[in-house]
N, C-alpha and C positions, 0 to 999 in steps of 0.2 A: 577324538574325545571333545567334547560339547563345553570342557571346562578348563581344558589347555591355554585358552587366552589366557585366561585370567590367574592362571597360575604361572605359565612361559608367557611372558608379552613379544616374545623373540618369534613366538608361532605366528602372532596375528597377520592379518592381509595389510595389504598398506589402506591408506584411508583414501578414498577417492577425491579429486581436486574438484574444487566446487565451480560450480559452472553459473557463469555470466548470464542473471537473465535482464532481459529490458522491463523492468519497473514502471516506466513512463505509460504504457498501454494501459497496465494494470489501473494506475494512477488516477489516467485519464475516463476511463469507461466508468470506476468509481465516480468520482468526480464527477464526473455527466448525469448519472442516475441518481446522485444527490441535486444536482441543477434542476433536471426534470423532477425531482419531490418538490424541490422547494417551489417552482412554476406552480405544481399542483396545489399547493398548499396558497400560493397567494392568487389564484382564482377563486378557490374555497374561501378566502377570506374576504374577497371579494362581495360573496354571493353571501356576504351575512354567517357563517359557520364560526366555531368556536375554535381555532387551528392555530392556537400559539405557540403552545408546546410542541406539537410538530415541525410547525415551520422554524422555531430556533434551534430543535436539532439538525433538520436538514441544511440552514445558514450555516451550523458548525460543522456539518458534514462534509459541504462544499469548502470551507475556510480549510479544514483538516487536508482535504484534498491538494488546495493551489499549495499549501505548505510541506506536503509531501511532493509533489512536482519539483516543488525550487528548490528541496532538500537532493530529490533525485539528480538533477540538472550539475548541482555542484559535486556531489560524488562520483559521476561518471567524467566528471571534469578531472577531479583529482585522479582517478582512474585512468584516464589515458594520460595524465602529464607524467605519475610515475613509471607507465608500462616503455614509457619514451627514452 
């Protein structure tokens, strides 16, 4: 019956353990594609174009970025000191 959980919770499956992924790639390849915006945008600004607004999002793109890296970097820290 499709509504047994939720009336027995004694039925349900157990929940599955969440699995470890590396963040750091994900992080980094962001990160990079905001780098390579912001490049693009301060050539374009270069060559005379009106690119401000773009290029302070891309600036914050990349900042959000190195800030999720050092965010990640200390969690997988804490993560292996209590797996210890």
């Amino acid at each position: 019956m499709r509504f047994a959980p939720i009336i027995d919770p004694a039925v349900r499956r157990p929940a599955p353990k969440p699995v470890r992924v590396d963040l750091r790639t994900v992080f980094l390849i962001g990160t990079g594609l905001w780098a390579a915006a912001l490049i693009v945008c301060l050539i374009l600004d270069a060559l005379d174009f009106d690119v401000t607004t773009p290029m302070i999002v891309c600036a914050a793109g990349v900042i959000v970025g190195v800030l999720m890296l050092i965010w990640e970097h200390f969690d997988r820290w804490d993560y292996r000191r209590l797996g210890q």
